[in-house]
N, C-alpha and C positions, 0 to 999 in steps of 0.2 A: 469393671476392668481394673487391673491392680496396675502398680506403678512398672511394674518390667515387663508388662503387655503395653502400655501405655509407649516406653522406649524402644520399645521392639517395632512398634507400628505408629508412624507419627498421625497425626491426623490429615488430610488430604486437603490440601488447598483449596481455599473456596473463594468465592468472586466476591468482591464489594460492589455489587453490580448498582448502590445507588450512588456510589462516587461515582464509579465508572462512568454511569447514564449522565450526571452531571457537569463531569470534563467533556461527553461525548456533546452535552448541548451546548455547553459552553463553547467548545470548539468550531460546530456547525455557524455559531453566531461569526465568532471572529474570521470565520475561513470564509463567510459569505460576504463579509464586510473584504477579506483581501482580495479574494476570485474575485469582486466584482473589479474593485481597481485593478488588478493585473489583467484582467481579461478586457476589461474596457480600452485599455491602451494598446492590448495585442490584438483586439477586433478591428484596431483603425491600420493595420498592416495588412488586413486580410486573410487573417490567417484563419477565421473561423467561417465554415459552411452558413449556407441562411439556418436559421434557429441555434445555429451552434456553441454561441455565447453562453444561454440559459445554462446548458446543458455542461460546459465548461465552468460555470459557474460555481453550478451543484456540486460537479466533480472536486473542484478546489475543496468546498468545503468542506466533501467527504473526505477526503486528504488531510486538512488541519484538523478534523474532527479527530479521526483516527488516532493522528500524531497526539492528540493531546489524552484521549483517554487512554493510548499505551502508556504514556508516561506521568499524566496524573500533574498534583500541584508541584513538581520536578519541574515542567515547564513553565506555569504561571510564578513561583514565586523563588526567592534566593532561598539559596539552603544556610542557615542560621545553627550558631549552639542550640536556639530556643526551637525551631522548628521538631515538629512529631514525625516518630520515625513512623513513614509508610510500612503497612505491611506488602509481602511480597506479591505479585499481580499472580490468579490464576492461569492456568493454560488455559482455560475456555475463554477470559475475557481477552487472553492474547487473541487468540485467533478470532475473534470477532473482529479485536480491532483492524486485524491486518485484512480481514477481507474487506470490510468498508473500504479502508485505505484504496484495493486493488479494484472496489469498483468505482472508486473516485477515479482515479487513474483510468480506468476506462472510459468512463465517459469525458475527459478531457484527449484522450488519446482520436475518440470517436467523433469528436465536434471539430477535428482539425480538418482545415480542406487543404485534400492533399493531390487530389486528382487531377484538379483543375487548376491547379499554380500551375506559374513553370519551373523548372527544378532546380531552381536560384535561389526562390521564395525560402522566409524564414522556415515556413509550414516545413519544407526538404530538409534544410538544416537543421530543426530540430529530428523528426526522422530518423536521420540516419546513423547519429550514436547509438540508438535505442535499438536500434536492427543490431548493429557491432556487438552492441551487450549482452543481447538475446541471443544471437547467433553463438556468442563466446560462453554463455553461459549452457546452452545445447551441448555443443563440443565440448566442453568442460564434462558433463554429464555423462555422455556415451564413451569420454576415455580412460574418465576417474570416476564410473558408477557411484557418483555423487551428484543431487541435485540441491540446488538451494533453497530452503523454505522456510519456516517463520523463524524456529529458532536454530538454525542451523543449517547443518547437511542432515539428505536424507542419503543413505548408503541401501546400495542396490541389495545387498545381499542380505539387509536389515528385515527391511519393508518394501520388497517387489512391488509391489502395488500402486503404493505412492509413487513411490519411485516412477515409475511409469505411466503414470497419471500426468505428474510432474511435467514431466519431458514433453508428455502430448499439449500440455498446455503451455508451454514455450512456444512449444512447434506451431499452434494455433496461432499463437499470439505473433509470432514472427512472419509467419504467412499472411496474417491480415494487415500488419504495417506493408510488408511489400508491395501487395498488392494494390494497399493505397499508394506508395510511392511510384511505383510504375504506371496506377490508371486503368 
């Protein structure tokens, strides 16, 4: 390939998938070491179902795992004259990382007891911003055929599909807080 095929067509991002795996365990380590303090103190409120700690636990970590292989030694270390400049994160290792992220979130959303408080309880208070958000985020959706996702908006008349995917999984997802908020 000569050099004006070469700038005509850059080469295609590719993953560093042994950093990546590496802030991903590293992450898991220190997200299990804070889930457990954050959840242990929010267990003594009630807030979590029988077995729901565990399960909140795991989710934390999936969270700070996430967090940390999106953004790499960005978050373990200071940025220095002397530090090596990162190369740019692929799209694939993006989206790995943001769905771990969205199953951590899940399973800490899923270990809250929500049915069986009364609707005072912290478990409601947390709740029901995430319903507002979700809800505004819908609405946002079906008025400006724009939905949000990993790295941006998806635009209806772009990518139908997602798009529409998208919204169903709001809608899922808003439907199942409700239902836990109501019982």
């Amino acid at each position: 390939m000569s050099n004006k095929q070469r700038d005509k067509h850059p080469p295609a991002l590719k993953a560093d998938w042994i950093a990546w795996g590496l802030h991903l365990i590293f992450g898991v380590i220190v997200g299990f070491a804070v889930g457990w303090l954050l959840a242990s103190r929010l267990s003594r409120a009630g807030l979590f179902a029988d077995g729901g700690l565990v399960s909140a636990v795991v989710g934390i970590s999936f969270i700070v795992a996430a967090f940390a292989s999106h953004h790499g030694d960005r978050l373990w270390m200071k940025v220095s004259i002397y530090s090596v400049v990162e190369p740019p994160r692929s799209k694939a290792s993006l989206c790995v990382s943001w769905i771990i992220g969205i199953i951590g979130a899940i399973l800490v959303v899923t270990s809250l007891q929500l049915s069986e408080s009364p609707p005072s309880s912290p478990a409601h208070c947390l709740a029901i911003p995430f319903l507002a958000i979700i809800g505004w985020l819908i609405i946002h959706a079906i008025r400006e055929g724009t939905v949000l996702f990993i790295q941006g908006f998806v635009h209806q008349h772009e990518h139908p599909f997602l798009f529409w995917v998208l919204v169903a999984a709001y809608g899922a997802s808003f439907l199942g807080l409700l239902r836990m908020v109501i019982g």
